[in-house]
ROBA-626243 format. One line per 2 residues: number of its first residue (from 1); their letters; for each residue y, z, x of N, C-alpha, C. Coordinates in nm, 2 decimals, always signed. Example, Ala and Ser with C-alpha at 12.3 -4.5 7.8 and 13.67 -1.06 7.14 Angstrom:
1	as	-0.57,+0.78,+1.32,-0.45,+0.78,+1.23,-0.33,+0.78,+1.32  -0.22,+0.71,+1.28,-0.11,+0.71,+1.37,+0.00,+0.79,+1.29
//
This chain:
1	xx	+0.24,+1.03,-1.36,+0.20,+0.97,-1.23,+0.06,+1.00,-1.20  +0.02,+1.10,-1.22,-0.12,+1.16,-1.19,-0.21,+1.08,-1.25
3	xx	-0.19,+1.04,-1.38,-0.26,+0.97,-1.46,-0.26,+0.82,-1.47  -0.17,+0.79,-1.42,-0.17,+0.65,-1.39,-0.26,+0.63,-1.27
5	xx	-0.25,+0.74,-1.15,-0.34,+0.75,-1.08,-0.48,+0.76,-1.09  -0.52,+0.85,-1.21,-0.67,+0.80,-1.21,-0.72,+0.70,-1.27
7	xx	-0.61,+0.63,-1.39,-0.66,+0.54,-1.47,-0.68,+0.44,-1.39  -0.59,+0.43,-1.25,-0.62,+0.30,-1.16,-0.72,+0.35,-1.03
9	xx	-0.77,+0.45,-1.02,-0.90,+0.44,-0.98,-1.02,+0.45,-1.03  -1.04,+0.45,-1.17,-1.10,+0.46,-1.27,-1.15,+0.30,-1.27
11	xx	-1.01,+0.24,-1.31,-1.02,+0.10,-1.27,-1.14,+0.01,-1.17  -1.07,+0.06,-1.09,-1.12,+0.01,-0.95,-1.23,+0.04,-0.89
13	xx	-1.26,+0.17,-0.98,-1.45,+0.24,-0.97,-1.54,+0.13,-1.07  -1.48,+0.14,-1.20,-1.56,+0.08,-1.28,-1.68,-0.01,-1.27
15	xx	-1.59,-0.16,-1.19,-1.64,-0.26,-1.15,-1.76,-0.24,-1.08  -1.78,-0.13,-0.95,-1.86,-0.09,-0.86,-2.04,-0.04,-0.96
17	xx	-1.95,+0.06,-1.01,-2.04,+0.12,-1.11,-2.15,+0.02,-1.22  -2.09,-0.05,-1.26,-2.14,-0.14,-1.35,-2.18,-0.27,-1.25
19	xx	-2.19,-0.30,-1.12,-2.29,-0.35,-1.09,-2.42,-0.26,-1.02  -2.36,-0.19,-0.99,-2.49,-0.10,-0.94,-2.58,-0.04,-1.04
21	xx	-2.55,-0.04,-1.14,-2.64,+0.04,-1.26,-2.74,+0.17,-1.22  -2.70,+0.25,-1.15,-2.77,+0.33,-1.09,-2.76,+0.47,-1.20
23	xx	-2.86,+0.53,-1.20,-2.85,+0.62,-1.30,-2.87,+0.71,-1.16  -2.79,+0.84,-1.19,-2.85,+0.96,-1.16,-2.84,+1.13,-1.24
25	xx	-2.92,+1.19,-1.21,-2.98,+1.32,-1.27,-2.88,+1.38,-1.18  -2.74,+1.49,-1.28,-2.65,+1.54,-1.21,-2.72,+1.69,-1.21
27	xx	-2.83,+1.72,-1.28,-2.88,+1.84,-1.22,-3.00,+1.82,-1.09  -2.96,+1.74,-1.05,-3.07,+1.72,-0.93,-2.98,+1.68,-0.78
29	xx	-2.82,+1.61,-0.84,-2.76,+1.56,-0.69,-2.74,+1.70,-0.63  -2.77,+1.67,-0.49,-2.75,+1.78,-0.41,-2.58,+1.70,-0.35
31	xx	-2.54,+1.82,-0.27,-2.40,+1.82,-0.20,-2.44,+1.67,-0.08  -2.48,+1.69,-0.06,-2.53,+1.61,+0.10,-2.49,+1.44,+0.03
33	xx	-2.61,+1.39,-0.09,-2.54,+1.29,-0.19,-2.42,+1.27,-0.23  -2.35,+1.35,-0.27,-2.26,+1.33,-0.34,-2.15,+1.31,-0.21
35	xx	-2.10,+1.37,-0.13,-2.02,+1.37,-0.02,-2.02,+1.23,+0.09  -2.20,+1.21,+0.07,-2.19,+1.07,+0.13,-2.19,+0.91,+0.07
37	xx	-2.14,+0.97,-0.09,-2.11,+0.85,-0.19,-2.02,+0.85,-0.27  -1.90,+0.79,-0.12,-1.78,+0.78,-0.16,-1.72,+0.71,-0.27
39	xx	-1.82,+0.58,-0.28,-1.75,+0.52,-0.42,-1.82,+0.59,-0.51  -1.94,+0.71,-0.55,-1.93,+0.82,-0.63,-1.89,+0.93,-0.66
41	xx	-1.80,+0.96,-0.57,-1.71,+1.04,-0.57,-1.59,+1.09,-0.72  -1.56,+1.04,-0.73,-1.45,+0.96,-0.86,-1.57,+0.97,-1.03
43	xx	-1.63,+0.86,-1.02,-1.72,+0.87,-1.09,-1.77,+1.04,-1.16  -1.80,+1.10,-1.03,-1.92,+1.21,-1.04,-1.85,+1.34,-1.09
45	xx	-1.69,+1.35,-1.03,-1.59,+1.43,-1.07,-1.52,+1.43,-1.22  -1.55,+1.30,-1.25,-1.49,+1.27,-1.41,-1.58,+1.29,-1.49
47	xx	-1.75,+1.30,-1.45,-1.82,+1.35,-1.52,-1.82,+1.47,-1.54  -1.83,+1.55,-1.47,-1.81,+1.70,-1.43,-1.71,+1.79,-1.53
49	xx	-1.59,+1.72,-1.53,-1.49,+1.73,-1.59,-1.49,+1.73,-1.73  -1.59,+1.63,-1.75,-1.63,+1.59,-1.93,-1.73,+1.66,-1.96
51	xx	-1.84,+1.76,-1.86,-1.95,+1.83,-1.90,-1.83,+1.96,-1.93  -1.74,+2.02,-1.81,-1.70,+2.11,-1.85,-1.59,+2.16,-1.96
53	xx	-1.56,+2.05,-2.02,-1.47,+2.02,-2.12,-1.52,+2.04,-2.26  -1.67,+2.00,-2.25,-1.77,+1.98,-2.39,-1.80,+2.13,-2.38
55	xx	-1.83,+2.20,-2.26,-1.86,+2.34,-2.25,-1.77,+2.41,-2.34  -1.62,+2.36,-2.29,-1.53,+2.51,-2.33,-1.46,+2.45,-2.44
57	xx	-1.49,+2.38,-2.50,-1.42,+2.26,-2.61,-1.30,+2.24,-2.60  -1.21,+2.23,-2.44,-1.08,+2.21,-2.48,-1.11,+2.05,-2.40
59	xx	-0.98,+1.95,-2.47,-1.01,+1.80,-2.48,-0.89,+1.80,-2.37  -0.81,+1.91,-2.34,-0.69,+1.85,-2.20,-0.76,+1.82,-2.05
61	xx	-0.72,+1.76,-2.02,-0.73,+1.69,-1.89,-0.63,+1.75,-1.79  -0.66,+1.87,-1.73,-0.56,+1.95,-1.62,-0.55,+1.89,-1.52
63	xx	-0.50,+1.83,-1.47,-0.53,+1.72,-1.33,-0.51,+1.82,-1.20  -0.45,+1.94,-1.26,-0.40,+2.01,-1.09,-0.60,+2.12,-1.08
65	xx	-0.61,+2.15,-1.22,-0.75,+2.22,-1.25,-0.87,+2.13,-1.18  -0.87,+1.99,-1.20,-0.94,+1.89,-1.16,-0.93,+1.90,-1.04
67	xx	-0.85,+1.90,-0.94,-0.78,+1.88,-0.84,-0.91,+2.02,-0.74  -0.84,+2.09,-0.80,-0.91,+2.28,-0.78,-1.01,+2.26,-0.77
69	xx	-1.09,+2.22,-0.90,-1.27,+2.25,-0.87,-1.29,+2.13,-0.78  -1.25,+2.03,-0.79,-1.32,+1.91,-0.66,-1.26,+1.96,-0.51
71	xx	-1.18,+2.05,-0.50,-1.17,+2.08,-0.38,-1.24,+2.20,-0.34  -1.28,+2.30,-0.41,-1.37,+2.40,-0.44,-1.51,+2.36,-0.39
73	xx	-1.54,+2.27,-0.49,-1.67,+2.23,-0.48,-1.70,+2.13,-0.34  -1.61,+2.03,-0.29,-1.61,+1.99,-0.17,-1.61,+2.11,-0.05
75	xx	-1.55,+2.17,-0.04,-1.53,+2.29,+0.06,-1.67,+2.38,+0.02  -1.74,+2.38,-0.08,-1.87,+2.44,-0.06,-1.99,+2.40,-0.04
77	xx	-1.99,+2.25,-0.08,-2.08,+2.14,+0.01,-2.07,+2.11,+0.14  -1.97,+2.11,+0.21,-1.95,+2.13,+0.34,-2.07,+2.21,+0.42
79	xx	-2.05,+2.35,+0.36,-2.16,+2.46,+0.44,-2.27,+2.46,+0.38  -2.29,+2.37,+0.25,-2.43,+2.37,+0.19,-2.47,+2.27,+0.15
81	xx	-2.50,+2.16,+0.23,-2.56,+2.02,+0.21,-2.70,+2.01,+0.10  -2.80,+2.13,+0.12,-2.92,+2.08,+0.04,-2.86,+2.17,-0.11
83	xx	-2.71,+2.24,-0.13,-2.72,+2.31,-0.27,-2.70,+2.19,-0.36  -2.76,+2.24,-0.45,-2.73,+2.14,-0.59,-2.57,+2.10,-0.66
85	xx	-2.52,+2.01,-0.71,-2.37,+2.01,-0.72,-2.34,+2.09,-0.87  -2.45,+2.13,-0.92,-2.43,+2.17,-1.05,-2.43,+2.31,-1.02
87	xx	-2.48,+2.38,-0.93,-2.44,+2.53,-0.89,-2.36,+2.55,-0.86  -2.29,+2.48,-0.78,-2.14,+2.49,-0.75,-2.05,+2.48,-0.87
89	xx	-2.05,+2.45,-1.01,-1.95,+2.38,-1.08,-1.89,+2.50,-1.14  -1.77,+2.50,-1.12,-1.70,+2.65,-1.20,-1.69,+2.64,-1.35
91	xx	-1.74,+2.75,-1.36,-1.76,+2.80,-1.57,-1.60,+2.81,-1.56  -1.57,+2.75,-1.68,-1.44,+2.74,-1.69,-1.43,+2.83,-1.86
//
């Protein structure tokens, strides 16, 4: 179910993504960005996910772990708008 769930927001991002062609430098978004770009939201989490993945070489997709750090990381952007979103990213 989880996974059906991302693959159909995944979906529904895609289209957005691919007309905006916007590149961005994830060691440069600050919290303040990222929180106020909701259709990047999704996007920016599944990258995150795939940096930390390549880090620790495991290829599973924990959706409840996913879950954790985007809630982590939201709840720390909250009190720290100008921090970077890559200081916040938990070493896994």
């Amino acid at each position: 179910m989880k996974f059906a769930f991302v693959v159909g927001a995944l979906a529904a991002a895609l289209p957005t993504l691919a007309v905006a062609g916007e590149k961005v430098d994830m060691a440069e978004l600050t919290c303040q960005q990222f929180l106020a770009d909701e259709e990047g939201i999704l996007p920016t989490v599944v990258w995150i996910d795939g940096y930390l993945s390549h880090q620790s070489g495991n290829t599973v997709i924990d959706m409840d772990q996913l879950v954790a750090n985007v809630k982590q990381i939201a709840d720390e952007c909250a009190g720290e708008p100008d921090k970077k979103i890559m200081e916040l990213v938990p070493e896994e």
